[in-house]
Every structure is written in C-alpha cells, then in structure tokens.
Z-matrix of the N, CA and C atoms (Angstrom, degrees):
N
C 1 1.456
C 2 1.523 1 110.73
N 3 1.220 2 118.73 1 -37.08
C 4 1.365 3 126.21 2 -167.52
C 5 1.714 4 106.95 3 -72.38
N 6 1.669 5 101.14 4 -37.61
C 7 1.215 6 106.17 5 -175.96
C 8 1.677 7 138.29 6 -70.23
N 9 1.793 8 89.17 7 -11.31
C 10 1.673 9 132.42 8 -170.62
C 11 1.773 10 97.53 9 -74.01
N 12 1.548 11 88.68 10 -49.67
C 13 1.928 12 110.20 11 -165.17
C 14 1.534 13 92.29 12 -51.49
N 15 1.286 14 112.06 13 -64.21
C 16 1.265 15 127.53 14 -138.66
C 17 1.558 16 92.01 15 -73.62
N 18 1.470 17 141.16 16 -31.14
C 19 1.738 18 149.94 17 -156.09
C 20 1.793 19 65.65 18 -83.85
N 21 1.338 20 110.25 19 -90.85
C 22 1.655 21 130.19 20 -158.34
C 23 1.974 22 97.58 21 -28.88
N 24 1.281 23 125.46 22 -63.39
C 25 1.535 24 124.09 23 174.83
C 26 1.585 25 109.42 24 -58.33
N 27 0.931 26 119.57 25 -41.79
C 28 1.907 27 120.09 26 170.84
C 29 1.624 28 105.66 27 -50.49
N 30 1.210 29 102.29 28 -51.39
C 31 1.866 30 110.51 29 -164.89
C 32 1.287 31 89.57 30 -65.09
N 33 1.449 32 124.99 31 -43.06
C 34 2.159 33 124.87 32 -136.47
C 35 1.533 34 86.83 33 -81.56
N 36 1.535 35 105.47 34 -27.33
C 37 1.979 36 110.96 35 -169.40
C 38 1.404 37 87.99 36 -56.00
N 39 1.298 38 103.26 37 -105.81
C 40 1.669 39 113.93 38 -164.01
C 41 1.277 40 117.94 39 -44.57
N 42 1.504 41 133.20 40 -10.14
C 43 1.400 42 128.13 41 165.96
C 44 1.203 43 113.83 42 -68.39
N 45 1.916 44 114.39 43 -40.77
C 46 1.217 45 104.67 44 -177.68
C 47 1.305 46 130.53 45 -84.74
N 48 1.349 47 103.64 46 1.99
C 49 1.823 48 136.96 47 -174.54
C 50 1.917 49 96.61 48 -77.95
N 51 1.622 50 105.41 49 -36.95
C 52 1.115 51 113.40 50 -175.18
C 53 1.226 52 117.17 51 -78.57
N 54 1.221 53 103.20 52 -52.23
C 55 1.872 54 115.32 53 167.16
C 56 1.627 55 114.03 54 -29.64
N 57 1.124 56 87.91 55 -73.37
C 58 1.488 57 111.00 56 169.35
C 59 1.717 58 119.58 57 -24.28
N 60 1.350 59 92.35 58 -65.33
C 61 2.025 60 104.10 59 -177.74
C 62 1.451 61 94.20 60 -52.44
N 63 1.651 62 113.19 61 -63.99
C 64 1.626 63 102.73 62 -171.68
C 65 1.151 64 128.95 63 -68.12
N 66 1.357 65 133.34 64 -19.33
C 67 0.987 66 122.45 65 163.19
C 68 1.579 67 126.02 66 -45.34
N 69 1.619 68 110.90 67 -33.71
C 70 1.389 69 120.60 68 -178.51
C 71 1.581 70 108.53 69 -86.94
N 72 1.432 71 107.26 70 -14.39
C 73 1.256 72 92.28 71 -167.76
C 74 2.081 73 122.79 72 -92.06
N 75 0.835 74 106.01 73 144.22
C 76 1.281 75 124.11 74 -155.20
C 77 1.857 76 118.44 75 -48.16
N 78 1.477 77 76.47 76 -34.89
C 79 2.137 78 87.89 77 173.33
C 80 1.248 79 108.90 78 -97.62
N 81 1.271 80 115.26 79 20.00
C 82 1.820 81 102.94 80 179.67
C 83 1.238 82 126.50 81 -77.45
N 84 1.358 83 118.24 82 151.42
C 85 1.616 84 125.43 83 -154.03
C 86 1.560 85 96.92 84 -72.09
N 87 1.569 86 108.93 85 165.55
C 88 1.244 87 114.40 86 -169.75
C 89 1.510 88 122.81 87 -72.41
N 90 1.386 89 121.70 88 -18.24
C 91 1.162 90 163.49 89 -118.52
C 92 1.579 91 120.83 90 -102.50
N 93 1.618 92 74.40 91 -43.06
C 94 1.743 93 108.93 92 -150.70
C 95 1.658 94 109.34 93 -81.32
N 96 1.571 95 114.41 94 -40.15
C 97 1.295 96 112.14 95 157.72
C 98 1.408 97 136.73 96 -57.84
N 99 1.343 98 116.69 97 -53.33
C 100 1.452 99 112.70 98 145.93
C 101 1.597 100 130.18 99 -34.66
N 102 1.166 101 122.63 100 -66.64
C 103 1.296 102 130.59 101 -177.67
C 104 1.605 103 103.45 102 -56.59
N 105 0.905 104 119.88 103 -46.17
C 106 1.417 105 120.09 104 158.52
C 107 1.408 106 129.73 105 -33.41
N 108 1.408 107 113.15 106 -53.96
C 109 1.281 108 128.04 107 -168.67
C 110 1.581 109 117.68 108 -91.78
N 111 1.384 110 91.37 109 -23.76
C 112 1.638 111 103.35 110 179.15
C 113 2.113 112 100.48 111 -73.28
N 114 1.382 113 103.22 112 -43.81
C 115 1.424 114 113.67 113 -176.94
C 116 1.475 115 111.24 114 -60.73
N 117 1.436 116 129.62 115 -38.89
C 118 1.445 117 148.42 116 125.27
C 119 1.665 118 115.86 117 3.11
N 120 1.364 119 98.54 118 -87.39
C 121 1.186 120 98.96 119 168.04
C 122 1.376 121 143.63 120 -73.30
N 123 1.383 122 106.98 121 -5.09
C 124 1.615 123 136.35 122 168.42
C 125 1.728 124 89.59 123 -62.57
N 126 0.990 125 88.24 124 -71.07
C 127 1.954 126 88.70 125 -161.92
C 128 1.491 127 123.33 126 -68.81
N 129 1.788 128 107.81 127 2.59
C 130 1.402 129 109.54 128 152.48
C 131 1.062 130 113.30 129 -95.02
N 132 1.089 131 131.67 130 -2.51
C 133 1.613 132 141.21 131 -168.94
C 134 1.964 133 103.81 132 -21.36
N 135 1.420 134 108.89 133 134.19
C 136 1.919 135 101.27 134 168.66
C 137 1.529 136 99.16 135 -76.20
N 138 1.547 137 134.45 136 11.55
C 139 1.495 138 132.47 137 177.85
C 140 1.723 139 95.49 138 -81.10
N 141 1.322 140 130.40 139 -34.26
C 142 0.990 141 144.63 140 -175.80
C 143 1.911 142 122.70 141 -66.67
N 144 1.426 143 95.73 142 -43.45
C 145 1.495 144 111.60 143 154.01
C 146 1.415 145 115.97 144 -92.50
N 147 0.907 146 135.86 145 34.67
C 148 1.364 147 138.22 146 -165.89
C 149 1.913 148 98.91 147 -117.73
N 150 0.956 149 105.39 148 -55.93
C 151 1.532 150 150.62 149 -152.41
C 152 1.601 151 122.70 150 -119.93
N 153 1.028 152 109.96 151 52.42
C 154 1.514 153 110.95 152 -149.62
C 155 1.970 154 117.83 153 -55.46
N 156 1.534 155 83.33 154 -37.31
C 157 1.448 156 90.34 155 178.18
C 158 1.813 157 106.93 156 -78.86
N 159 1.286 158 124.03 157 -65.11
C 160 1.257 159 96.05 158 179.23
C 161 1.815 160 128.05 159 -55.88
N 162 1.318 161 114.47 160 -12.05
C 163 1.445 162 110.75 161 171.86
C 164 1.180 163 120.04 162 -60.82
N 165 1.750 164 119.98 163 -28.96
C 166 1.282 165 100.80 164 -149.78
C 167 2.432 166 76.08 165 -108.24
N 168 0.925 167 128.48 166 -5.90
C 169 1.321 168 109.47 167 157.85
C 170 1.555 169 125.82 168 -87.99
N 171 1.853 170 117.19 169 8.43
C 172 0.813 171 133.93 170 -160.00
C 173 2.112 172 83.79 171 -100.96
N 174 1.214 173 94.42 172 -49.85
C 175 1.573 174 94.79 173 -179.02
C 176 1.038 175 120.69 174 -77.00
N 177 1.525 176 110.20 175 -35.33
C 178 1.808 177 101.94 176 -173.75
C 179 1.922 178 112.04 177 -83.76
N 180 1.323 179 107.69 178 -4.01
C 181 1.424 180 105.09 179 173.90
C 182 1.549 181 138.09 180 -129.24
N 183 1.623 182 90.77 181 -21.33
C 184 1.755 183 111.39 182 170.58
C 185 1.577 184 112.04 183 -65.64
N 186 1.652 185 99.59 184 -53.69
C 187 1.532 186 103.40 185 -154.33
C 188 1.425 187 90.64 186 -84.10
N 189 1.276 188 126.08 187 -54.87
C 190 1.733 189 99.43 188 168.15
C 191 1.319 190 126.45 189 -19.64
N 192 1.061 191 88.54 190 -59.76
C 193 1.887 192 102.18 191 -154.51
C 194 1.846 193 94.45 192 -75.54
N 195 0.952 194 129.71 193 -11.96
C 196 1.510 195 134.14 194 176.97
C 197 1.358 196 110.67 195 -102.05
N 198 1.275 197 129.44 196 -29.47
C 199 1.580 198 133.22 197 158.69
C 200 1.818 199 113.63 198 -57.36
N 201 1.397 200 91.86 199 -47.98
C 202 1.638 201 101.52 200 169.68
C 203 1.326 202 132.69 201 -45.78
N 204 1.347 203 91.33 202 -43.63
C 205 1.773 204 115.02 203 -178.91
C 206 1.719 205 108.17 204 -81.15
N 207 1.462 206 113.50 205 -26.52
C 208 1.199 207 107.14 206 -162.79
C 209 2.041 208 100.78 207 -81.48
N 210 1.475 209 84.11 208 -41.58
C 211 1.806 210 102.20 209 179.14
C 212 1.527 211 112.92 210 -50.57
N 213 1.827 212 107.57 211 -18.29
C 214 1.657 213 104.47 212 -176.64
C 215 1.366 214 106.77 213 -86.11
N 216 1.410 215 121.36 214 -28.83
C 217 1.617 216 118.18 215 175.59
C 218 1.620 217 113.83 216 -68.10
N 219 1.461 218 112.99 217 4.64
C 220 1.341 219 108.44 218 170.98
C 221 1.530 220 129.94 219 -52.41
N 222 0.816 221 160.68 220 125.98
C 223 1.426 222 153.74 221 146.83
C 224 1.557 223 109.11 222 2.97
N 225 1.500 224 128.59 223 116.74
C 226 1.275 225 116.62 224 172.39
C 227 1.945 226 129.92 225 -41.28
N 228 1.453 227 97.41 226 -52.15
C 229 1.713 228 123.70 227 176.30
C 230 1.809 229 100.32 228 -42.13
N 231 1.519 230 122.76 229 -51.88
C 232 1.756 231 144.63 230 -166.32
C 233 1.776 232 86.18 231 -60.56
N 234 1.687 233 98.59 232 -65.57
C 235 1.758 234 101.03 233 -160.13
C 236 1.465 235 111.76 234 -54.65
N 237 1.809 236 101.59 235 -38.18
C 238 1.538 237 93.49 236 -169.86
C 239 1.344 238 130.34 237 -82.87
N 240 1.234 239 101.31 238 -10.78
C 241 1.690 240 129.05 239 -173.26
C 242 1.975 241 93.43 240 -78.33
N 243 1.249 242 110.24 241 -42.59
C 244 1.226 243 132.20 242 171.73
C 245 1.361 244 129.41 243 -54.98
N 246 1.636 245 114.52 244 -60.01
C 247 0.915 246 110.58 245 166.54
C 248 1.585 247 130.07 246 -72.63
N 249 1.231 248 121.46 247 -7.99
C 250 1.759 249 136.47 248 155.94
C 251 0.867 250 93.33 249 -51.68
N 252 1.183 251 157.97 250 -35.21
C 253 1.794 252 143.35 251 -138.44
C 254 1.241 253 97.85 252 -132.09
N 255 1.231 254 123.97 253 -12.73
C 256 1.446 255 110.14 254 -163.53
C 257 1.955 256 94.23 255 -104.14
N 258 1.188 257 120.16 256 122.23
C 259 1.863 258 106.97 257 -177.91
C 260 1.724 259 91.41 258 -82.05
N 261 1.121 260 120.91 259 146.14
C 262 1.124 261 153.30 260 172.84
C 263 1.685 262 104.49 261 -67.12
C-alpha cells in the first residue's frame, strides 16, 4: 500500500507541475480549464466528507489517476515543452 502512495504522489508531483505549465501556456486547448476545475471540485466533493473512508481512496487514487489521463489528451508540443521544465 505504501508503495502504491508513493508511485500515485510521484505521478500527482509532476502532473501537477504539468497542469500548471499549461495552464499558463499560451496554445492551450480550450478544454483544459474547465476539465481542470470540474476535477477540482470532484475532489472536494461533500461525497468525500460524507463517507470518510471511501473519500479519502476516492482522492488518493481516482483524482490522480484522472488528472493523469486528462494531462495525456494534452497537445504533444504543451507536454513536451512541459515535460523539460518539469525535473522528474
């Protein structure tokens, strides 16, 4: 389990390092702010305080793993420009 955390917090780093660049960056898809914000508010969800135990595997593995997925529909040119900047 511990070893799951630690892959899932490695990925959420530089994804959100990635998020981040595109959001600022100038050709980014139209898309991307929304989907962003909706995922945002996904992971405050009151389903999350509702439910304590599924909230907090709802956060530490959904919204990763759905930030991840969202960061791959990026524009190749965004990711790679992106991933230069982002240290591993």
């Amino acid at each position: 389990m511990k070893r799951l955390f630690l892959i899932l917090w490695r990925t959420s780093r530089v994804d959100l390092r990635l998020a981040w660049f595109a959001l600022r960056h100038p050709a980014r898809p139209v898309w991307l702010l929304p989907a962003l914000g909706l995922l945002g508010l996904y992971a405050l969800s009151p389903f999350s305080y509702a439910v304590p135990l599924l909230g907090v595997v709802d956060d530490l593995v959904v919204v990763p793993l759905a930030l991840h997925a969202l960061l791959k529909l990026l524009p190749e040119p965004i990711r790679a420009s992106g991933s230069r900047r982002v240290p591993l």
